[in-house]
KELO-943897 format. One record per residue (C-alpha): x, y, z. Coordinates in steps of 0.02 Angstrom, whole numbers, padded with zeros to 5 digits, always signed. Each point is the difference from the previous one (the first is absolute). Layout:
XYZ/...
END
This chain:
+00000+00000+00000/+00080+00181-00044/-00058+00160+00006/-00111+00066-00157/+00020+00192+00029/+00012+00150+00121/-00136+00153-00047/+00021+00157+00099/-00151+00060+00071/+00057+00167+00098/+00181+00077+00046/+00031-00131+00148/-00126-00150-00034/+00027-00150-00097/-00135-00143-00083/+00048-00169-00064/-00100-00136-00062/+00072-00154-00044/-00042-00120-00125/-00047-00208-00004/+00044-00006-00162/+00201+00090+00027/-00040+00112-00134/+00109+00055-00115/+00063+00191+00037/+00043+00049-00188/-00134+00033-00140/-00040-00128-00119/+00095-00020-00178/+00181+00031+00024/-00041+00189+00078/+00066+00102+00143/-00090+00135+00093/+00093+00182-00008/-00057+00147+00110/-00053+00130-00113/-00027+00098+00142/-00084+00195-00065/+00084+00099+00129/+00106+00000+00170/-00090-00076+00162/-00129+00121+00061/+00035+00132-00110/-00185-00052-00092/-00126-00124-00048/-00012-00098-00168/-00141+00037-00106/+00015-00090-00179/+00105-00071-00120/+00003+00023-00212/+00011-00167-00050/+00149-00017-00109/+00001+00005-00186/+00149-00099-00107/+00119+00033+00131/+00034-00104+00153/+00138+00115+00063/-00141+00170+00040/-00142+00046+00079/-00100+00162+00049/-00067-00002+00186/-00082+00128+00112/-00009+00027+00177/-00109+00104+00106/+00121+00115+00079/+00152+00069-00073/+00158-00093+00013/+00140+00098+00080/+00108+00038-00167/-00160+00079-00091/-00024+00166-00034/-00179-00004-00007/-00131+00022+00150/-00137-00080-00092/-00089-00122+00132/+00013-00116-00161/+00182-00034-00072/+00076-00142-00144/+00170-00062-00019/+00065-00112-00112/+00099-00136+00048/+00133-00083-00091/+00074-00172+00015/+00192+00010+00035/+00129-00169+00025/-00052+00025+00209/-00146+00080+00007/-00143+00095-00046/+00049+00179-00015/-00135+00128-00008/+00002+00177-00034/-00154+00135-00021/-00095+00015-00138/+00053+00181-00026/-00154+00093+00075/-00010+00171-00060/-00094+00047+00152/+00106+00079+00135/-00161+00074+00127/-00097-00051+00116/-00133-00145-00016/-00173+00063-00050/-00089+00137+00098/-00132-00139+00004/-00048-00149+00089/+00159-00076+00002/+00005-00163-00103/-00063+00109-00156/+00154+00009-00107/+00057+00152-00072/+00062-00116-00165/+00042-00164-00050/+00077-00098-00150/-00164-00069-00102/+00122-00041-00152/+00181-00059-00030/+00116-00017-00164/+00048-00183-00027/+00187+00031+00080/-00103+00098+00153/+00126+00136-00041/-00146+00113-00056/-00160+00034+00089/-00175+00075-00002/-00049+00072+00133/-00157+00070+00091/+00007+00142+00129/-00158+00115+00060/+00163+00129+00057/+00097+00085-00130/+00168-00053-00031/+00063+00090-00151/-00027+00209+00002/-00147+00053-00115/-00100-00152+00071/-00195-00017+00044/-00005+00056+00209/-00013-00126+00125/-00150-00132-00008/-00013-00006-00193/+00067-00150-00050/+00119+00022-00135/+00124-00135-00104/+00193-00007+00000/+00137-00059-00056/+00179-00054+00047/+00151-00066-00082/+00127-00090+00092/-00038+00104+00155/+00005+00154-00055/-00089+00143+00012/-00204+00002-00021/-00068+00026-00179/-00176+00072-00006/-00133-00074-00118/-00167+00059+00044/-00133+00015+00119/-00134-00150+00025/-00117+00031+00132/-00057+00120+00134/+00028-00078+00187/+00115-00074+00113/+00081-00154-00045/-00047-00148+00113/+00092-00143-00068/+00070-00009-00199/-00102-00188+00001/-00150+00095+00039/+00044+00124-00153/+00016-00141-00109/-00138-00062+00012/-00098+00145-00033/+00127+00087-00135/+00120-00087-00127/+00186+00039-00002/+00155-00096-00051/+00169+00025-00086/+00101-00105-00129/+00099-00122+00017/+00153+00110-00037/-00065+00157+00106/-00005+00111-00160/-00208+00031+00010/-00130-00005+00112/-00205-00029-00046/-00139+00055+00127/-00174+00027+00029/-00059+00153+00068/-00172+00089+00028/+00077+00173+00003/+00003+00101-00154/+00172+00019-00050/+00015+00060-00183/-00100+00111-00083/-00061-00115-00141/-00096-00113+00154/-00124+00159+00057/-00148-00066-00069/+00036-00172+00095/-00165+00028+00128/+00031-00178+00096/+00110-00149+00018/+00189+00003-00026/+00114+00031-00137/+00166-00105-00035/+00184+00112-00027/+00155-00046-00036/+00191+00088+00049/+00155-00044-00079/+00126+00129+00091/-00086+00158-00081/-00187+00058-00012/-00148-00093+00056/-00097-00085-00159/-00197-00041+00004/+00007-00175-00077/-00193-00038-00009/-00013+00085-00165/-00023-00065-00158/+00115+00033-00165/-00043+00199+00005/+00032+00034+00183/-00193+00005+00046/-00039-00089+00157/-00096-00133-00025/-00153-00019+00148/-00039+00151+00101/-00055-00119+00119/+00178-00058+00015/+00096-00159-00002/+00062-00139+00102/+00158-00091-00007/+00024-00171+00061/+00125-00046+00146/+00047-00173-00110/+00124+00062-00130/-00101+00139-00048/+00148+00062-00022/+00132-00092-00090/+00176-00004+00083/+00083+00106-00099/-00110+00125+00013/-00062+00032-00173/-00159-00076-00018/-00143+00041+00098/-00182-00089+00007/-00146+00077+00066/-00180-00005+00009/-00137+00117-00045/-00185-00001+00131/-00162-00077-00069/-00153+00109+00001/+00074+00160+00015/-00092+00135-00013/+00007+00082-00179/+00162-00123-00025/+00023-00182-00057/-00157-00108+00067/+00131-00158-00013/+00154-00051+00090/+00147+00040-00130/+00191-00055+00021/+00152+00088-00085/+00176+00003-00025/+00121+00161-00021/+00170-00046-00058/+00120+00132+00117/+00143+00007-00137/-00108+00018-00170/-00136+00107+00083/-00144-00110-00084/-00174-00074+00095/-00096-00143-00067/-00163-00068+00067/+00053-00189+00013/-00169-00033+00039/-00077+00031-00153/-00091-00145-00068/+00075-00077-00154/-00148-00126-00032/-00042+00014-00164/-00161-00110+00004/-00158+00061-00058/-00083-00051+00178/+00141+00057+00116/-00084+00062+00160/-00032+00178+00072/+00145+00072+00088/+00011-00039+00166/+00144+00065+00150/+00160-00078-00049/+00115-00006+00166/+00180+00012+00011/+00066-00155+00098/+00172+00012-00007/+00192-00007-00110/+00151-00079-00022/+00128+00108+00103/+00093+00038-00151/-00156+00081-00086/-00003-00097-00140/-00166-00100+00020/-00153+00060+00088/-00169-00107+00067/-00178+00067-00016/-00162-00077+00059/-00188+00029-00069/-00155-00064-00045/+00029+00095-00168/+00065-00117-00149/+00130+00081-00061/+00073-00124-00125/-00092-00112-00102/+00039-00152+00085/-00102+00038+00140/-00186-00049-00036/-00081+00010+00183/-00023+00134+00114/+00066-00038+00163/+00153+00084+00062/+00174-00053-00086/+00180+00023+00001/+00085+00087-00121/+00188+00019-00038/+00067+00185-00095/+00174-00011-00084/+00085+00177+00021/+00101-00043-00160/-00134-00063-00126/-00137+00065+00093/-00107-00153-00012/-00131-00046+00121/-00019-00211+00028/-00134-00077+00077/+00070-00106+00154/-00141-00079+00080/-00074-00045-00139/-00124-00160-00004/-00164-00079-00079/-00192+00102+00007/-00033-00144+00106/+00132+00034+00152/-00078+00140+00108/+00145+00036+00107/+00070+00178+00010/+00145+00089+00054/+00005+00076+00169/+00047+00199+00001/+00169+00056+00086/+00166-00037-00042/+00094-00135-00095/+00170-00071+00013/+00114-00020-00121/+00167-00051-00015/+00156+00108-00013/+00083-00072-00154/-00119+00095-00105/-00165-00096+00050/+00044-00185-00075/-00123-00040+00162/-00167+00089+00066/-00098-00028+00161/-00160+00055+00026/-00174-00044+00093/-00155-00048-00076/-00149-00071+00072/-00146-00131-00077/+00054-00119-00143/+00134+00050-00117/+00056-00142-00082/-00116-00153-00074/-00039-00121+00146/+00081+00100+00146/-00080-00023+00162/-00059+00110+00111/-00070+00191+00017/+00093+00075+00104/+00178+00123-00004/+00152-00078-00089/+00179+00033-00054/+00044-00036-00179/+00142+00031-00105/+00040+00050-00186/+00161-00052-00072/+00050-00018-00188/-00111-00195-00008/-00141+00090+00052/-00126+00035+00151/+00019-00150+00152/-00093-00019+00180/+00134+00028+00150/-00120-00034+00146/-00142+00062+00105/+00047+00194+00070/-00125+00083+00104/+00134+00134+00048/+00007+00081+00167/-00131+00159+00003/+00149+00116+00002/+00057-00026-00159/-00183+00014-00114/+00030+00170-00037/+00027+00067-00140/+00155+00036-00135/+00017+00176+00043/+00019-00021+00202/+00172-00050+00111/-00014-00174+00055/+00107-00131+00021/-00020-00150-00107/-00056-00161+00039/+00100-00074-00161/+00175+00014-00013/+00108-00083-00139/+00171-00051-00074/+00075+00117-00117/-00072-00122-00130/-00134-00035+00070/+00009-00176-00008/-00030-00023+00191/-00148+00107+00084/-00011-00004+00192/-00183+00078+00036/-00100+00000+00185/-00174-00062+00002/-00131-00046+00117/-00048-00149-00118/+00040-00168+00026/+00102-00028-00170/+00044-00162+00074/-00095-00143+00076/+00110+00014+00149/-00043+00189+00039/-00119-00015+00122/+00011+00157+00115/-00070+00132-00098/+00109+00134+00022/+00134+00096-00109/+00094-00142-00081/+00193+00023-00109/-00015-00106-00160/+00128-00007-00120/-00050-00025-00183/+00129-00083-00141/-00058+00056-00158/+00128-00113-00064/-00095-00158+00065/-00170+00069+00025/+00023-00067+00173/-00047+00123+00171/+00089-00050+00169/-00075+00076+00172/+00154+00072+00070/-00059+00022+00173/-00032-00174+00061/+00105-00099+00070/-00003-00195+00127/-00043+00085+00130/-00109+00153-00059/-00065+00117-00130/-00192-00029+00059/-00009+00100+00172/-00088+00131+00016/+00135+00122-00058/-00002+00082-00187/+00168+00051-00085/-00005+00180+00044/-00058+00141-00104/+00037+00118+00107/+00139+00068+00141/-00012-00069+00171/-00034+00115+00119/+00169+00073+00083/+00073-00073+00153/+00018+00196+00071/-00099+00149+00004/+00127+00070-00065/+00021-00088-00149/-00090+00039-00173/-00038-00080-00174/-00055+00131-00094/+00137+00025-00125/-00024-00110-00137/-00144-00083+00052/-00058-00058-00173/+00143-00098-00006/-00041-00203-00043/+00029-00114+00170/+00045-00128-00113/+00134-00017-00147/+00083-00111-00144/+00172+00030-00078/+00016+00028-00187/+00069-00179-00030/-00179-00059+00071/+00090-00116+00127/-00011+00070+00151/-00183+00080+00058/-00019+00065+00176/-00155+00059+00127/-00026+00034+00175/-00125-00083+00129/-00029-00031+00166/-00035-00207-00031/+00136-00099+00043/+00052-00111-00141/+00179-00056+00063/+00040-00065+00160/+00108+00135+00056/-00140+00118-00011/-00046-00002+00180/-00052+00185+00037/-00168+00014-00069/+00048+00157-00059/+00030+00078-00205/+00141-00090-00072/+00067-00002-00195/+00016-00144-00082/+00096-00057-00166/-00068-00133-00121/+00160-00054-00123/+00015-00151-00098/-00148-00073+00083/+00040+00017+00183/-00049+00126+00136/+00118+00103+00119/-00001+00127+00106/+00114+00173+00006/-00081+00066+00145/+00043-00056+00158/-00168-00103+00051/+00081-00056+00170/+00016+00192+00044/-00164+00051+00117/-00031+00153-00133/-00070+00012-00157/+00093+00052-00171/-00050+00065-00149/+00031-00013-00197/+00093+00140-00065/+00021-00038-00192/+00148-00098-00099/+00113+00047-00119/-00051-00041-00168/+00141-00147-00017/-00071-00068+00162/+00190+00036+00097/-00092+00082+00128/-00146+00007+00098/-00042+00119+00126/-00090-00010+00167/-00032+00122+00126/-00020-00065+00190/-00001+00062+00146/+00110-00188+00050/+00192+00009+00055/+00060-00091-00147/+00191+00036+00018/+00094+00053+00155/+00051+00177-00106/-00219+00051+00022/+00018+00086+00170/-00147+00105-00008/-00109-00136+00111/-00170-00024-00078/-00010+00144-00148/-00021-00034-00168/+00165-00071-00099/-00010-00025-00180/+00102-00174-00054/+00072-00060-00171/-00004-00190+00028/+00124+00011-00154/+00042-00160-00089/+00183-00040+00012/-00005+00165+00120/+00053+00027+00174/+00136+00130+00073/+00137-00066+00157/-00076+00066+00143/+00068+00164+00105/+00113-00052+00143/-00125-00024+00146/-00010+00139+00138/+00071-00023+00159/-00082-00096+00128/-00110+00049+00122/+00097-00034+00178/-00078+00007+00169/+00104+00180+00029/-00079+00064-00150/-00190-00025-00006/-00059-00098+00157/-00167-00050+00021/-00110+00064+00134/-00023-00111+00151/-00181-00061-00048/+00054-00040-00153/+00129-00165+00040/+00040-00154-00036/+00076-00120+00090/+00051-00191-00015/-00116-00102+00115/+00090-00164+00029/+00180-00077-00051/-00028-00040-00194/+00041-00192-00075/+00113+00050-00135/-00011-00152-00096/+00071-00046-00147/+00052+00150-00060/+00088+00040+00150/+00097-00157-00009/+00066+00019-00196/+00153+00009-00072/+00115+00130+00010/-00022+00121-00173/-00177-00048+00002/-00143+00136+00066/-00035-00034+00172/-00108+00071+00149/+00126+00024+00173/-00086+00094+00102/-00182+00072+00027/-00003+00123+00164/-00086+00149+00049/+00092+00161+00018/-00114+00111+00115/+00118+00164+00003/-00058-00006-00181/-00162-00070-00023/+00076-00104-00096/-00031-00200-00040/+00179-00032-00048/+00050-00156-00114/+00173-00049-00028/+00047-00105-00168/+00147-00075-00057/+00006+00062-00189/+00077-00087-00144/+00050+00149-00061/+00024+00176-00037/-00191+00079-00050/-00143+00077+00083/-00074-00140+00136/-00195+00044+00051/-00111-00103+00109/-00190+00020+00050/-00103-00089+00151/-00195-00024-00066/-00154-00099+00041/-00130-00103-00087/-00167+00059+00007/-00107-00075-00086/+00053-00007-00197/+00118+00121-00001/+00182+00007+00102/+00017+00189+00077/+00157+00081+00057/+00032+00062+00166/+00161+00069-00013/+00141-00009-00125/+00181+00073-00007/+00163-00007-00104/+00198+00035-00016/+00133-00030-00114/+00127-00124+00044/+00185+00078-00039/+00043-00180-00037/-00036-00169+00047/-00032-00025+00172/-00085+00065+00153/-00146+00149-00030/-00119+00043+00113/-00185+00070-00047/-00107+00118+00092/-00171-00049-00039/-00130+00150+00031/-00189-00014+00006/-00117+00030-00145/-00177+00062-00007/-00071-00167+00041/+00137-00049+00144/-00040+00175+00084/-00194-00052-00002/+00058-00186+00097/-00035-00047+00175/+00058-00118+00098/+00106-00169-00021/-00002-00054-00190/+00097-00173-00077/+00079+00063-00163/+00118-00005-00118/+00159+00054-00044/+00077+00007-00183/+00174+00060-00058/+00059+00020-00176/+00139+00026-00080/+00028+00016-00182/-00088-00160-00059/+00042-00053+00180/-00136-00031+00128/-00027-00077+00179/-00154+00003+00105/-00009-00053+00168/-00170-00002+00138/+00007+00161+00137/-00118+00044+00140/-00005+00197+00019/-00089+00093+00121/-00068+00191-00048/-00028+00126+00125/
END
């Protein structure tokens, strides 16, 4: 039996629990945790994470509070962090805020990053307090940019009031920049050009490439297009690079369009065309009908529409279809295409299609849409170059049936190919899903063959979904609010390795019944949170190669997290880890003594056993005595060489194995060391006479031995 994991719970109290099963202390596949710690201990609290892109080496996280090398006073601060041969190093974002926080309630933010370049080198921000001379006056939110931290560049004003939170903003506005940093797109109600005055509702779209502001809802002669406005969609609305924009005019409005219209303006040519004309040619096409935008390719190049309206000749029925728009050619294909007879239709909302150019295409329909499917209710199909094919059942978590145009995370995430689909549902895809809940399924378009991911022996059918959403922090003081429409759940670009968070235990070393993240690869579950830790964790994203994964926990994963219970965020890092710092000195009885009602004391002479009787060179227990002056339980061990030594004394109760006190030293070389072992949280609640035990470890050396202490 050995000791699974020590979680600080406040500045001088310790919790173990230790495991049946001698769980393993590493993450599964071949990674390492490293402490990607945001900022120094106490200085402030984690708030979020940006998952990371291609690279496994950087990451953008924010902390409430500022760290002690910013400039800024903002309540809300980012750094990056950068992966170096011993460490993560991380350095601020480059704020160009140097006040106060907000005159507000204080967690309002006077600005944060809603948009980053592909390098992270150049950001969009979004600030309610000027930050460049000239600038709107405090509380009207206004857009800027920076480039490799320097100074602020002003685009434009967005909207009137104090900024809450930039997540909030986005899902009310629209505003990103390229993937190089060289133009930004938004949304904004406010009239900002002269040629949008007669605009009397709604929104208008613009565009900034380092010099004026452009209208870009126009069409070929500069007029704008609805005075009702437009709408972009969150899902590639924009394309990466920046240069092509989709958007969406209202139905019914008044003295406007009476249907739902989609277009495209091409940034660099300056040209607009409606891609959702109709280009049936039939003599019985239907009468138009809203056409919806329901997403892109990120590069732009292909663009999805749904409608009841045939637009091509090869549709001959009237219930709602897929279509597919080629930039290039400009060609509208009918997707979902089937028989008169099949009355299945395609749900609205967003699709998901691959990023190699859309080779692959998810998207939900509900009723029959293929001859002889069963069933009437939601499913999950996919289009690839054979053709239109049934993935499964998918009645999708109410969060995400919404529509195109709003920010939510996706319940369908895929391979850059999109070959392999993992997707959450609350069907039972499989016979064996019996619970009911929010299921992970992994779909091989490859062999048409769907694999519930989230099952194992000895679970998968509790009462306890894959989670859709954060757990609740461990501390008031904690948030999730950055980034909150970030996916719980992941799958690397290669397709083979998918990962999700729940609170079910599906391994045997998840014994806390709290969140933990687990990793499906080559057909096998493991975990890279610590589940034998008596706190929860968290899913933080992956890179995009599937190096890393991220976690944030409020668990004491690595002796180097000394900030007791706050949040930490982790890289369990395959092929990772760092040597850890040299350990601090010990705590003697001269230097922190316990109070009096707070000791520990050896009850009886102790049996040393076997261990105390082993050969010399091997680890072995001496002495166990009490040293009062101290408060001390003092345990001397005969090392078998040089390394840090460390010992606990815990109690069963009941199915879990709690420490009452614990201590360590280093051993200058083999030989004599002894250990002052100090009471944790649990030992300082004991009373009375207990029978315990006593285990000592040393490199991959252990000993245990029975003790009867008496607390007092």
């Amino acid at each position: 039996m050995r000791l699974a994991a020590v979680v600080g719970l406040a500045a001088l109290s310790l919790f173990a629990i230790v495991s049946d099963a001698a769980a393993e202390e590493v993450p599964a596949s071949g990674r390492a945790w490293e402490l990607m710690t945001l900022a120094p201990v106490s200085s402030s609290k984690v708030l979020g994470v940006r998952p990371m892109a291609n690279d496994s080496n950087r990451v953008v996280g924010s902390t409430i509070g500022p760290p002690p090398e910013s400039a800024s006073g903002s309540i809300l601060n980012f750094r990056t962090l950068r992966r170096a041969p011993d460490g993560w190093l991380g350095s601020p974002l480059g704020l160009p805020y140097t006040a106060e926080a907000t005159t507000v309630i204080p967690l309002f933010a006077p600005l944060e990053p809603i948009g980053f370049s592909t390098d992270e080198e150049t950001v969009l921000w979004l600030s309610a307090t000027p930050l460049t001379p000239g600038a709107p006056p405090q509380e009207a939110m206004s857009l800027y940019r920076t480039v490799h931290g320097g100074p602020p560049e002003y685009i434009d004003h967005i909207n009137e009031g104090a900024i809450i939170f930039a997540s909030l903003f986005e899902y009310l506005n629209f505003a990103d920049i390229s993937s190089n940093g060289d133009r930004v797109d938004f949304s904004s109600a406010e009239h900002l050009l002269p040629n949008d005055a007669a605009r009397t509702e709604g929104e208008s779209i613009y565009t900034w490439a380092g010099q004026a502001v452009e209208q870009v809802d126009v069409d070929n002669g500069g007029t704008m297009i609805s005075k009702c406005g437009v709408s972009i969609s969150h899902y590639s609305g924009m394309s990466s690079d920046g240069s092509h924009v989709f958007f969406s005019t209202p139905a019914s409005c008044e003295g406007g369009e009476k249907e739902e219209k989609v277009y495209m303006r091409d940034l660099s040519t300056k040209h607009t065309t409606e891609i959702s004309a109709s280009q049936c040619t039939r003599g019985d096409c239907n009468a138009l009908a809203n056409v919806e935008f329901a997403g892109a390719t990120p590069d732009g190049k292909v663009a999805y529409l749904t409608t009841t309206q045939q637009l091509t000749n090869a549709d001959t029925d009237e219930t709602r279809d897929l279509y597919r728009y080629d930039v290039a050619s400009g060609e509208l294909t009918l997707l979902s295409g089937a028989p008169s007879a099949v009355t299945g239709e395609v749900n609205r909302g967003r699709v998901f299609p691959s990023e190699d150019g859309g080779s692959h295409v998810y998207f939900r329909a509900t009723g029959e849409m293929l001859p002889g499917e069963a069933g009437a209710g939601e499913k999950l199909f996919v289009f690839d170059g054979t053709g239109m094919h049934l993935v499964g059942e998918a009645a999708f978590p109410p969060i995400f049936n919404e529509t195109a145009s709003g920010l939510w995370p996706t319940p369908v995430e895929l391979s850059a190919d999109g070959s392999r689909a993992l997707f959450l549902t609350q069907s039972p895809v499989l016979p064996s899903d019996t619970d009911g809940a929010n299921d992970a399924y992994l779909y091989d378009a490859n062999s048409e063959t769907v694999t519930e991911i989230s099952q194992s022996p000895i679970g998968g059918n509790g009462p306890f979904p894959v989670s859709t959403e954060p757990p609740t922090p461990a501390n008031d003081h904690e948030y999730e609010l950055w980034n909150t429409v970030r996916p719980y759940w992941a799958i690397d670009a290669a397709g083979d390795r998918v990962f999700f968070q729940t609170q079910e235990a599906l391994l045997p070393e998840d014994i806390n019944g709290q969140f933990d993240v687990y990793e499906w690869h080559e057909g096998k579950l493991g975990m890279i949170s610590p589940g034998y830790q008596p706190l929860e964790s968290t899913f933080g994203g992956i890179s995009r190669d599937g190096q890393s994964a991220l976690i944030a926990t409020n668990a004491r994963i690595l002796p180097a997290d000394m900030d007791g219970d706050g949040r930490d965020f982790y890289d369990a890092r395959i092929g990772g880890g760092f040597p850890e710092p040299p350990a601090p000195p010990e705590c003697t009885p001269a230097t922190c003594p316990l109070p009096a009602s707070q000791r520990i004391t050896r009850s009886d002479p102790i049996s040393l056993g076997a261990a105390g009787k082993g050969k010399r060179g091997q680890l072995r227990v001496l002495e166990v005595a009490s040293r009062p002056k101290g408060n001390t339980l003092a345990v001397v061990v005969s090392a078998p060489a040089a390394g840090t030594v460390s010992a606990s004394v815990w109690v069963q109760e009941g199915k879990k194995k709690v420490v009452l006190a614990r201590g360590s030293g280093r051993a200058a070389h083999a030989g004599k060391v002894e250990l002052a072992l100090r009471l944790t949280a649990a030992g300082k609640k004991a009373k009375g006479t207990k029978n315990a035990h006593l285990t000592v470890s040393a490199g991959t050396s252990k000993a245990a031995e029975t003790v009867r202490v008496k607390f007092q």
